[in-house]
C-alpha positions in Angstrom: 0.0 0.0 0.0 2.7 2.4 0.7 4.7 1.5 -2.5 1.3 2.7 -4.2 0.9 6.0 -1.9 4.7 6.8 -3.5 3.7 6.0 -7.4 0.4 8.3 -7.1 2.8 10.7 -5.5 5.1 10.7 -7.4 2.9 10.5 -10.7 0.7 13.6 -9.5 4.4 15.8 -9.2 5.3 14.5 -12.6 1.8 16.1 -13.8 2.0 19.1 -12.0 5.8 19.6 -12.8 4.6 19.0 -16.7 1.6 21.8 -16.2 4.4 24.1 -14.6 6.5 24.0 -17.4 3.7 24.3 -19.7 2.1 27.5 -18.2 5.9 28.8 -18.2 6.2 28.4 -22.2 2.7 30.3 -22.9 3.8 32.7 -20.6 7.7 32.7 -21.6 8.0 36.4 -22.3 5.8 37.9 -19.4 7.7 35.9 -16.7 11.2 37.0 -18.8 11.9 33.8 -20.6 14.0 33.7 -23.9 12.4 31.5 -26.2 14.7 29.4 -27.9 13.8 29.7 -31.7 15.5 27.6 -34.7 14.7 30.8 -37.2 16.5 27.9 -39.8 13.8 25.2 -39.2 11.3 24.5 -41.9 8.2 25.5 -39.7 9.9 28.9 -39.1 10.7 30.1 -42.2 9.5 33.2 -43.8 10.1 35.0 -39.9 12.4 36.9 -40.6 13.6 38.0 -44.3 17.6 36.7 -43.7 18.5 34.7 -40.6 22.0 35.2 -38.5 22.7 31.7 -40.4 22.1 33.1 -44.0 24.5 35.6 -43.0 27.3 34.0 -41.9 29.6 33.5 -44.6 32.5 33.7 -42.8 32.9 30.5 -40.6 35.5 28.6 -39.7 35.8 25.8 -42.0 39.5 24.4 -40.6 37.5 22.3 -38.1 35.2 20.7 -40.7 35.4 17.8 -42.4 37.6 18.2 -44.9 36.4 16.6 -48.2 39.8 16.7 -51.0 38.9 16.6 -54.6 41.7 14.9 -56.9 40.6 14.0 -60.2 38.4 11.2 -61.0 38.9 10.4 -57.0 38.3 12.2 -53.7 39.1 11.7 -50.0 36.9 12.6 -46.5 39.0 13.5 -43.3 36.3 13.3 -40.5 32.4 12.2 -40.2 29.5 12.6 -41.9 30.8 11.8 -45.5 32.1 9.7 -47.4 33.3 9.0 -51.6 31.2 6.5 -53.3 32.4 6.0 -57.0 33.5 9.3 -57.7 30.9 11.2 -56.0 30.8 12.5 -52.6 27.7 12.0 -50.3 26.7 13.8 -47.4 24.6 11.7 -45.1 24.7 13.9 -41.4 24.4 17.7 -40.2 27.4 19.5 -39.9 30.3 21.7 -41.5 32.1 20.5 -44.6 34.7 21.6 -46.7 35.7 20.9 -50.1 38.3 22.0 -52.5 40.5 20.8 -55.5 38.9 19.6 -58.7 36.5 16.9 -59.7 36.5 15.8 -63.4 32.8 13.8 -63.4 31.0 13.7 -60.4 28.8 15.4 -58.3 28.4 16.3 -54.1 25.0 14.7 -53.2 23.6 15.4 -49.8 21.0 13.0 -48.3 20.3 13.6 -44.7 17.7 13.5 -42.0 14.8 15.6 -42.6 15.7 17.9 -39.5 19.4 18.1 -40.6 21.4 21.7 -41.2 24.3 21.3 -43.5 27.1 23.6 -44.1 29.2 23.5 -46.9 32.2 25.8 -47.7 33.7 26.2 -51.5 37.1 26.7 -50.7 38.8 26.7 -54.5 36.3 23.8 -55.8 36.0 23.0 -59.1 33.5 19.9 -59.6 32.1 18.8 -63.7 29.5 16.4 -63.7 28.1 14.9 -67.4 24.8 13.9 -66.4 23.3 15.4 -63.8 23.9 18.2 -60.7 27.5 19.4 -59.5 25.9 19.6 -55.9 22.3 17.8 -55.4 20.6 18.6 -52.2 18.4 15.1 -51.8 16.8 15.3 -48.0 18.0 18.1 -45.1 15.9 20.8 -43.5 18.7 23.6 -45.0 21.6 23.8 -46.8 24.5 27.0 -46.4 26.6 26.7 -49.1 29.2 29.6 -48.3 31.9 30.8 -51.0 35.1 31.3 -48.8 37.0 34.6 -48.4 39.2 34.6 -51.6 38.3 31.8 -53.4 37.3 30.6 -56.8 34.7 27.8 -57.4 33.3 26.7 -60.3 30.5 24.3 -61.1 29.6 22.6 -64.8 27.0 20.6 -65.6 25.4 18.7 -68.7 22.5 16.5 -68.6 21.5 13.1 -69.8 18.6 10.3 -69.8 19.9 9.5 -65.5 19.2 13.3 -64.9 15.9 13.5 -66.5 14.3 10.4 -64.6 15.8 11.8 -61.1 14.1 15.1 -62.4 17.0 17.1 -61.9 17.2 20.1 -64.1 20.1 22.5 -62.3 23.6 22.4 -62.2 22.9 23.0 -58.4 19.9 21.6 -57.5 18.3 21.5 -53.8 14.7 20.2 -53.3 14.6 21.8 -50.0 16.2 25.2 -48.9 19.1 26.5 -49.7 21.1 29.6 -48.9 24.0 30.7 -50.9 26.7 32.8 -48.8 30.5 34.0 -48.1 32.7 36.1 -49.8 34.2 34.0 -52.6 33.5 33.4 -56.2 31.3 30.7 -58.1 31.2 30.4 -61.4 27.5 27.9 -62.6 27.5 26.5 -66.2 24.7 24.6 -67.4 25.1 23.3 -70.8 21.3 22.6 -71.1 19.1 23.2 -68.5 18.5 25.8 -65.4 21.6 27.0 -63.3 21.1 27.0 -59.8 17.4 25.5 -59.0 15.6 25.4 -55.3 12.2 23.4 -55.1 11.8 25.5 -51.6 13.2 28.3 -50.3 16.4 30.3 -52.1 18.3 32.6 -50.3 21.5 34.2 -51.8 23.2 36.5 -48.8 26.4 37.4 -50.0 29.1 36.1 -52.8 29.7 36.6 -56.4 27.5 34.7 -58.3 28.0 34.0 -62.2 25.7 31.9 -64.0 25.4 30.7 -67.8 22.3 28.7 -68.3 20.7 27.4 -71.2 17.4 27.9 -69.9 16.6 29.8 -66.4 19.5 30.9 -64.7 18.1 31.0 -61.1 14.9 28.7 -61.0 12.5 28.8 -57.6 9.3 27.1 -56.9 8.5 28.8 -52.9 10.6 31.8 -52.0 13.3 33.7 -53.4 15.6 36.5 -50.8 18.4 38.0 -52.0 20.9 40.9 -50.4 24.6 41.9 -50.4 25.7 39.5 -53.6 26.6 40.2 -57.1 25.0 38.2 -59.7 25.9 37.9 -63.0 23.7 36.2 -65.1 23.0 34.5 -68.3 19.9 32.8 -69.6 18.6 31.7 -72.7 15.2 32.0 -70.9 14.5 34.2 -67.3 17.1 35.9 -65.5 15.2 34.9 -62.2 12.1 32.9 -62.5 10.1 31.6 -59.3 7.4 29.6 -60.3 5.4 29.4 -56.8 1.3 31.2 -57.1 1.6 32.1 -53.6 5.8 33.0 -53.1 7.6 36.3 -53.4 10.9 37.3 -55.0 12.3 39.9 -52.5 16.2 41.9 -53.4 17.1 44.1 -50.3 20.4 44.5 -51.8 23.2 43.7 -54.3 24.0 43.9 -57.5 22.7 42.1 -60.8 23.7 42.1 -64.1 21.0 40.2 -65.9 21.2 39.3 -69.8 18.3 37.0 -70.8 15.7 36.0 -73.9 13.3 36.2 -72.1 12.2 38.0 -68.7 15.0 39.2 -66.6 12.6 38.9 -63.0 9.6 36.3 -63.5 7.5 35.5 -60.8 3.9 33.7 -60.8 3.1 36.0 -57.9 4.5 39.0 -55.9 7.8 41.0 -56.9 9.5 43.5 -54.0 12.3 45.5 -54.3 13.8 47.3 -51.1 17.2 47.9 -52.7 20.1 46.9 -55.2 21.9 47.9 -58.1 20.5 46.5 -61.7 21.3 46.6 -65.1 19.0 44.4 -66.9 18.6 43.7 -70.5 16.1 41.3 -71.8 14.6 39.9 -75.0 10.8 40.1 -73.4 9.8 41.8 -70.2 12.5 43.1 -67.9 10.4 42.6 -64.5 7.4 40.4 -65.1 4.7 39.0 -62.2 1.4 37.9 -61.9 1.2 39.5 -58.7 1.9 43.0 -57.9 5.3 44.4 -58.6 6.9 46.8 -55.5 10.0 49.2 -55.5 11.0 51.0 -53.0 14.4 51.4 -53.1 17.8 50.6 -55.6 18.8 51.5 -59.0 17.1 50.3 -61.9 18.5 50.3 -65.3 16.4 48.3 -68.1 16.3 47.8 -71.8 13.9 45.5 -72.7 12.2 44.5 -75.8 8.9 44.6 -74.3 7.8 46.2 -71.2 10.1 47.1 -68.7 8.0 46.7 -66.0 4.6 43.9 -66.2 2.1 42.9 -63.7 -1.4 41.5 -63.9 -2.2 43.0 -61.3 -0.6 46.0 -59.6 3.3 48.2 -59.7 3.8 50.4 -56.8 6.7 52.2 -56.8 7.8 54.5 -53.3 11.4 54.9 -54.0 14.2 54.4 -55.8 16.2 55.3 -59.1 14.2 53.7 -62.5 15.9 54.5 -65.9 14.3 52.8 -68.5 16.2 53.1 -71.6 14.1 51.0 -74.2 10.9 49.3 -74.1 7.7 48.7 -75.7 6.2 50.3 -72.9 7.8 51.6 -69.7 5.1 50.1 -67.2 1.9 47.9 -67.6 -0.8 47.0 -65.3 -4.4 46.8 -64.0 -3.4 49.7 -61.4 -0.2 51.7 -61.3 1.0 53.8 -57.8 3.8 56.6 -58.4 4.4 57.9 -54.9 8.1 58.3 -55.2 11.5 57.9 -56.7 13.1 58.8 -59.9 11.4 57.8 -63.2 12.6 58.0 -67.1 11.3 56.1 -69.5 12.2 56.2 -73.4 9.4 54.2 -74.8 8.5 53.0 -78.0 4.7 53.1 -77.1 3.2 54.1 -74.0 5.1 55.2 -70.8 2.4 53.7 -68.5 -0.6 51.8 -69.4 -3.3 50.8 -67.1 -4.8 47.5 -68.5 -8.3 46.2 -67.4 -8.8 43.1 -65.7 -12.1 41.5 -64.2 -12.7 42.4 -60.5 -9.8 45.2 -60.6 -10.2 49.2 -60.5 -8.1 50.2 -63.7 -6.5 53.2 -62.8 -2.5 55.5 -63.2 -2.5 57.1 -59.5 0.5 59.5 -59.2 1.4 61.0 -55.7 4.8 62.1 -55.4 8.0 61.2 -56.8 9.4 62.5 -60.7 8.5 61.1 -63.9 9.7 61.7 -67.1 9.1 60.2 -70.4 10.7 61.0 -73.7 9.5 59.4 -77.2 10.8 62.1 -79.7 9.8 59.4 -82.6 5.9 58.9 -81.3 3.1 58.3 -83.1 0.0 57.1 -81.6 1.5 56.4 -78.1 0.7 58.3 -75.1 2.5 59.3 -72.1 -0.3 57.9 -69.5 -2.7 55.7 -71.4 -5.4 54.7 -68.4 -8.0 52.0 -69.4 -9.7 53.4 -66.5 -8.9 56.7 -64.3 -6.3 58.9 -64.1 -5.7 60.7 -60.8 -2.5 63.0 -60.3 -2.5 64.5 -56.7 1.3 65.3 -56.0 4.8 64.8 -58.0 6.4 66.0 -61.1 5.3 65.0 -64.5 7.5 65.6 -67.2 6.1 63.8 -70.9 8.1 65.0 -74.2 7.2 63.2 -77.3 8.9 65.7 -79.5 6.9 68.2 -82.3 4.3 67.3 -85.1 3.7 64.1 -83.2 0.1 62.5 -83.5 -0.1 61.2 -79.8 -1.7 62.5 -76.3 0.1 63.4 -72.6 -3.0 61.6 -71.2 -4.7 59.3 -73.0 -7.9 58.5 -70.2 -11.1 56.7 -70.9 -12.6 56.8 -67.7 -11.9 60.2 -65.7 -8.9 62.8 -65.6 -8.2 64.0 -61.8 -5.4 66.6 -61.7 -5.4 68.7 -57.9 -1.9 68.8 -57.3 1.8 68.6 -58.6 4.1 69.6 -61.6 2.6 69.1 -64.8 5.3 69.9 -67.8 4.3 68.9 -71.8 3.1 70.5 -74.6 0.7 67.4 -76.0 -2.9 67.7 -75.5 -4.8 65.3 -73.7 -7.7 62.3 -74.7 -10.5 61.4 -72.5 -13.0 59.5 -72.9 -14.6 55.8 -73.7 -13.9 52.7 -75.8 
């Protein structure tokens, strides 16, 4: 009986020990408890726009396993890897580091689920003839840092094996991936996407160039980039992220993006805080399905079509926009100038409001200075609304040259003018279709 007494006893302290520390994690931050939280973990991400990890590129990689490249061979000094007929394989959390050259093979990782691996290019070279350079199978993130000095290079062709693994990128992760340090990588992909992410991408530092024969950075969930320079190369989209609900988001860097078809191309939302572009492109030079946001950076575009698309909104707040050639400068169902620095040398219109079901059409204009310049116009107009136009605040500056057959404001629902800077000699066009 008394051996029971102690079990109950000791069962009910268990419970109430288990309710104590329960009612201490709701109320963690009242009482002055630190949460622990892994900002890296899968369930966490999206928290914060870069994590402490994704910015630290400058670890330590002496004390990591040291993975040698030698040819046709390579060798693994410490745990958690080991060379399996040419190719390296990852198969447990931690820091690696690999240098020296790899003639056909590739560095697969295949870990737990709840696994972070860090990898350091420290003067890497790795070819592989059918299939990725570095293939990221299974972990919850991989940091693939560029270290300070070096040169890496990764180049890729792709056969039948590639295809039925459904690996398309010379770098090729289906879970995150964050690309960061200080050092060099070169990406050539001979017939498919560069550097591809099925989840998240985040590039936080490095100098990335990338040749691709079709996307050069591919994305399905969630693209952040800041303090890297790209340099890229596609026979199709500069950036494309193919995700309907995902956002392409550059706080910083600079890009130099030469494409065939759209330089940025997302299936949803586009947000610029920052950067330095120069971006020329066969089609559109920013392209989404989803609004389009600048607020910040330097924009230069030349673009075959527009230089700025969306189906649905482009809000610009800040920021340095010089678009040297285009179709037309920007297109959408509602476009928002509240500030920055705007040119635009159109062929066509420098901003056309397009209609689209269940959307106000409408060019609103706050703050900010735009000018647009078409001395060889005819029949384009310098804000072509499908819907309103209403100017409240700014500087509008729209110089299509003399003799021309075309209209500052070409409106076919209502013209609002109550504030701002209006400069042009056209007249304008109201009215309905």
């Amino acid at each position: 009986m008394a051996a029971s007494r102690f079990v109950d006893a000791v069962c009910a302290a268990m419970v109430l020990v288990a309710v104590l520390l329960t009612l201490m994690y709701l109320n963690a931050e009242k009482l002055g408890i630190e949460k622990i939280v892994d900002a890296d973990a899968e369930q966490n991400r999206g928290s914060a726009n870069f994590t402490d990890n994704d910015r630290r590129g400058d670890w330590d990689g002496a004390h990591a396993t040291q993975i040698r490249l030698n040819g046709d061979r390579a060798s693994v000094s410490g745990g958690g890897a080991y060379a399996r007929d040419g190719d390296i394989v990852i198969m447990a959390g931690g820091r690696y580091r690999v240098s020296g050259e790899l003639n056909n093979g590739s560095i697969l990782v295949d870990t737990d689920s709840d696994a972070k691996v860090w990898i350091m290019l420290d003067g890497a070279a790795v070819s592989c003839y059918d299939g990725a350079c570095l293939r990221v199978e299974q972990a919850d993130k991989v940091f693939l840092t560029l270290a300070e000095g070096s040169e890496n290079r990764l180049s890729s062709a792709f056969g039948e094996k590639a295809a039925e693994l459904g690996i398309d990128g010379a770098v090729f992760s289906r879970d995150d991936l964050t690309v960061n340090g200080s050092g060099s990588l070169r990406i050539v992909s001979a017939t498919q996407h560069g550097l591809v992410s099925n989840d998240e991408l985040v590039i936080a530092g490095g100098s990335l160039r990338v040749e691709a024969a079709r996307d050069a950075i591919h994305v399905n969930d969630c693209i952040r980039i800041t303090d890297a320079v790209l340099s890229l190369d596609a026979y199709d989209d500069g950036i494309a992220l193919t995700g309907t609900e995902s956002e392409l988001y550059i706080e910083g860097g600079s890009f130099d993006i030469r494409c065939s078809d759209n330089a940025l191309n997302a299936a949803d939302e586009i947000r610029i805080a920052g950067g330095d572009f120069s971006i020329d492109a066969e089609n559109d030079g920013l392209s989404a399905a989803g609004p389009v946001r600048i607020a910040g950076g330097s924009l230069t575009v030349r673009a075959y079509d527009d230089a700025i698309h969306s189906d649905a909104s482009v809000t610009v707040t800040g920021g340095r926009i010089d678009i040297q050639d285009c179709l037309e400068g920007i297109e959408a169902v509602q476009i928002n100038i509240y500030g920055g620095e705007i040119d635009i040398c159109p062929i066509d219109d420098g901003m056309n409001a397009t209609r689209k079901e269940g959307m106000e059409t409408r060019i609103r204009i706050r703050g900010g200075e735009i000018r647009i310049v078409n001395p060889e116009a005819v029949g384009a107009d310098g804000l072509d609304s499908n819907g309103d136009i209403v100017i409240t605040g700014g500087k509008v500056l729209i110089d299509f040259g003399e003799g021309v057959k075309s209209y500052a404001f070409d409106c076919k629902g209502k013209l609002t003018v109550t504030g701002g800077e209006i400069i042009t000699d056209l007249p304008n066009a109201t009215g309905t279709e």
